[in-house]
N, C-alpha and C positions, 0 to 999 in steps of 0.2 A: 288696318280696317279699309272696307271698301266701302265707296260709296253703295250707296240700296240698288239693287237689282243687275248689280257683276260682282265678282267674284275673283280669285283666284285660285287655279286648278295646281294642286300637289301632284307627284310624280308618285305612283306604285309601283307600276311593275309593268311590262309591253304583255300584249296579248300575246298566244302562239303563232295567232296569223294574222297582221293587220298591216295599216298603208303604211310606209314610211315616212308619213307626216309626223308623225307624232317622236320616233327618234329624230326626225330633223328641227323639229320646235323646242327642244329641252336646254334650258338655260339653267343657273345657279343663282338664288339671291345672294342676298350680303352675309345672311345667317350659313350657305351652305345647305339651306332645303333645293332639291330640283323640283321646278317648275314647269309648267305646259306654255312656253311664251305665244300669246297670242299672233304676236307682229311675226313671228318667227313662221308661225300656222299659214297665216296669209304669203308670207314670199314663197313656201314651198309650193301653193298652189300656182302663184304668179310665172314663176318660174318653168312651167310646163311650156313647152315649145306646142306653138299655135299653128295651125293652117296658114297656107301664103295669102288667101282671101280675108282669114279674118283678121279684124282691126281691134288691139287692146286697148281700152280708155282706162283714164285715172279711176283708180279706189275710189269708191261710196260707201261711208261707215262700213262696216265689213264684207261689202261683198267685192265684187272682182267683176269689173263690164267689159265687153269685147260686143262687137260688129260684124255681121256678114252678109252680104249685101245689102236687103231691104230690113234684115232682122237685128234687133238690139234684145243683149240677154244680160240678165247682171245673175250672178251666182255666188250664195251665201254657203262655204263649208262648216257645217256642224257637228255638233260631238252631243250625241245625246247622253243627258246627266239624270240622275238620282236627286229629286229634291221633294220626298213628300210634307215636310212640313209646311213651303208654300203653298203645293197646290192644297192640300188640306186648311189651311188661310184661307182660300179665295172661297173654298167650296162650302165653309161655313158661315160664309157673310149672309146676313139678309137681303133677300131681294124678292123682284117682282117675277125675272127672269134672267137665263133660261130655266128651264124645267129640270126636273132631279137629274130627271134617264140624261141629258145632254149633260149637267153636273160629271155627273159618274165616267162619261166618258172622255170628258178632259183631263179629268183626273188621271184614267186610266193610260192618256196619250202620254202622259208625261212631261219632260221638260228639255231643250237644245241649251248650249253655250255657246255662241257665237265671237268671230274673233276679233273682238272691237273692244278698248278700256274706254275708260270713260274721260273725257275728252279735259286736259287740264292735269288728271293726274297724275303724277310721277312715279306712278308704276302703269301707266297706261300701256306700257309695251306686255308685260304680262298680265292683262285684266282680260277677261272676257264677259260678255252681256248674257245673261239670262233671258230666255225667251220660250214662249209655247205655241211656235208656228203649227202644228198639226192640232193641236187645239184651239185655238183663234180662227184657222179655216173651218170647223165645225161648226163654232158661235155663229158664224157671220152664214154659216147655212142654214143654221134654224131660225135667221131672222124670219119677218114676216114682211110681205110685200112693201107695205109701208116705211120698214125700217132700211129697206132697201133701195127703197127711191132716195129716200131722206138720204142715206149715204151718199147714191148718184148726184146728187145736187150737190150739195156739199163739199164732194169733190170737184166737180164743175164749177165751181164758184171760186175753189182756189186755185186752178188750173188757169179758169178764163178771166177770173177776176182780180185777183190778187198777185198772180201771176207770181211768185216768189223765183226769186233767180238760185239761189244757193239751196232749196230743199228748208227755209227757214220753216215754212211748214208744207207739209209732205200727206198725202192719203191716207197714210198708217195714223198723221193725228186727227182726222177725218175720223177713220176707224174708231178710233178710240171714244170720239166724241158719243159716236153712235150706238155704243156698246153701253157706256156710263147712263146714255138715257134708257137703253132698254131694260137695265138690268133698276131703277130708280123708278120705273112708271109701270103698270100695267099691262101688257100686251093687246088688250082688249081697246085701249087708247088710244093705238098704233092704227088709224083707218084712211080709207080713201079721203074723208072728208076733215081728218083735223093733220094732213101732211103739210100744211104752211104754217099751224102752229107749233108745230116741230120743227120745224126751219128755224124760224122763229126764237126758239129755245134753244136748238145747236149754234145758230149765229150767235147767241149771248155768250153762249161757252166759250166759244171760240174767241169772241173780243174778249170775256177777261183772262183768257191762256195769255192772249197776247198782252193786255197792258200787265198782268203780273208776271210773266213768262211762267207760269205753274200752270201743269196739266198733267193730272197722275195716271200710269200708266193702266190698266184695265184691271191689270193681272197681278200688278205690284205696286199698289199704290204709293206706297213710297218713293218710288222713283216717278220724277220728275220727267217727262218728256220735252219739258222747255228748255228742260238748264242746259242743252248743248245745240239749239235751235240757232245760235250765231244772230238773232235780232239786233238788231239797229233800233237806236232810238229814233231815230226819221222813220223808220218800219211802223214803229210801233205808233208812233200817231197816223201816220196814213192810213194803216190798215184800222186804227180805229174806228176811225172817220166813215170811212167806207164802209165798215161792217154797220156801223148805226145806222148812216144812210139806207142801207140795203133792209135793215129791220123794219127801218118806216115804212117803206114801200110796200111790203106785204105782197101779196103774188104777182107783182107788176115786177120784180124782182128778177124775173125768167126773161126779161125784155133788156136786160143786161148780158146774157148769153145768146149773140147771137147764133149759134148753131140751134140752138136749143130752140128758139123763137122762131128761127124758118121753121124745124122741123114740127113744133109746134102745130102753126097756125095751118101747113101744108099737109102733113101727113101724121095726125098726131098718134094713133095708133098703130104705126110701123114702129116710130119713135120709141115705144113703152116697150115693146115686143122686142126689141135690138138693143135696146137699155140690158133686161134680164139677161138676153143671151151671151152679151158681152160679160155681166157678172159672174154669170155660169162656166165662160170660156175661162177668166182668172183663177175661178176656186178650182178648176182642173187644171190649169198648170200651174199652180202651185203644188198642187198635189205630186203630178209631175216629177217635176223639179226636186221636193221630198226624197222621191221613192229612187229617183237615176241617184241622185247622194248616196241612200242606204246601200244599194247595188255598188258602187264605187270603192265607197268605204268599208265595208264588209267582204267584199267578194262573195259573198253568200248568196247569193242569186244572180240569174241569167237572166240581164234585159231583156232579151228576143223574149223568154217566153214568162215573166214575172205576169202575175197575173194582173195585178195591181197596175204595171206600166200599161199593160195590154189596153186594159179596161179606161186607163186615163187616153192612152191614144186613139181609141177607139169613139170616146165620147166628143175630144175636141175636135175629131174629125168630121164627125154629124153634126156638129155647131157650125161648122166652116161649112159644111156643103149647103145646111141649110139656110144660113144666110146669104149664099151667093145663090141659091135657088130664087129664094125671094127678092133679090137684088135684078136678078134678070127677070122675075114677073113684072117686078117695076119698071125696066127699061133699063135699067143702070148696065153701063161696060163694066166687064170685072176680069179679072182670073183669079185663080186660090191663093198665089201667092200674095197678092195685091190685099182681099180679103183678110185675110190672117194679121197683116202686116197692121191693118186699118185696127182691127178690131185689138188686138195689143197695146197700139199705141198710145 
């Protein structure tokens, strides 16, 4: 048995034309079944010989970091799986939101296994994680402006606030916070005028994740996003603390984030405007990201001219120029590269 929301992938048969990941990942259990070992999946990618410029950093849960000048990439290899009885799970739950038509199309996206066991057990070398990256980047598009700020904060609060050194908690549980409320309240509730009550309301999630370390995942409740979060008991009262504190305060709150306070008090409607576009810039490269994977791993299509990469490089482009457009109506020095690096980061 696995733990909720990984798996263990059985050995059928190679396709007639595919990467050689997959003969080089094949390992034997104890029984004599072949297996897809995950740890195996990840060293044949590590093992790619790199540019002289680029720099490899240590493994992050399953993906693989490297360096190249001003740019940091991390890259997750995935295997898209077959799993309709989950997503048929998720899409029967009651909710407020999303809506049918955004339902149907997560469903329709399907499901990745990614090459990470779950942390502690002793088949964690052949375990791999279940995930619905191209569906999750959908949800978080149809949010609605409010649920979108509330995420931006949120995150900005564990970034500047909390500061976690090890990833104890991460954007992704951020995400998840925001997804559990939209999908629990109305969308109609989601407005300009009740976003600190929603702060409010994600702060409290967020302090009981951490004093219980439980926080279920969006899409598989079952699984637990704390259980492999590495919290400290000295974590978990500090950051209690802090988060109550921050609940008192009520929108005096933002005065904790200095970036956010300058930009505030200075320029606050540049602020809101470069917020989105930044959001806007992550949901296309991850999409990105997505589709150079498919192209890789298939060989079924031609980067240069996939329409899909076209249309993602095409779109982060006009994000980049028009923010360093507006950048220089402001007076700000810039160049593209500098731009891009900021907005990433």
């Amino acid at each position: 048995m696995t733990t909720a929301g990984y798996c263990i992938v059985l050995f059928g048969r190679l396709a007639p034309a595919g990467t050689s990941a997959i003969p080089d990942s094949l390992c034997e259990n104890e029984c004599g079944n072949t297996l897809l070992s995950s740890a195996l999946f990840v060293d044949h990618f590590r093992n790619f010989p790199l540019e002289s410029s680029t720099v490899s950093h240590p493994q992050a849960g399953p993906s693989l970091s490297w360096s190249n000048g001003p740019f940091k990439n991390d890259r997750v290899h995935a295997i898209r799986c077959h799993c309709p009885n989950m997503l048929q799970a998720w899409a029967n739950r009651t909710r407020h939101w999303p809506p049918s038509d955004i339902v149907e199309k997560v469903v329709a996206m399907g499901a990745f296994v990614t090459p990470i066991g779950f942390k502690g057990s002793k088949h964690i070398h052949v375990e791999w994680r279940i995930c619905f990256n191209t569906g999750e980047t959908e949800l978080v598009n149809s949010l609605n402006d409010t649920h979108i700020k509330l995420y931006m904060l949120l995150k900005m609060i564990a970034k500047d606030i909390l500061k976690p050194k090890m990833k104890e908690i991460t954007s992704y549980t951020m995400k998840n916070i925001v997804l559990w409320l939209a999908k629990n309240n109305k969308s109609s509730l989601f407005h300009s005028e009740s976003l600190f009550h929603w702060l409010h309301e994600g702060l409290d999630i967020l302090r009981t994740a951490i004093s219980t370390r439980q926080l279920p995942y969006y899409m598989i409740p079952e699984r637990n996003l704390m259980a492999t979060s590495g919290l400290s008991n000295e974590q978990q009262l500090l950051w209690g603390r802090t988060i109550k504190d921050m609940m008192e305060e009520g929108p005096r709150i933002l005065l904790r984030l200095d970036k956010f306070r300058k930009a505030v008090i200075g320029y606050p409607e540049p602020l809101l405007w470069y917020s989105k576009m930044r959001t806007e810039l992550e949901m296309w490269q991850l999409k990105l990201f997505n589709r150079q994977l498919q192209c890789e791993v298939t060989n079924s299509m031609v980067f240069e001219t996939d329409t899909i990469v076209q249309t993602c490089i095409k779109r982060t482009n006009e994000i980049q120029q028009e923010v360093a457009w507006r950048m220089g109506i402001d007076g700000s020095s810039f160049d593209d590269v500098k731009v891009l690096k900021m907005m990433l980061s």
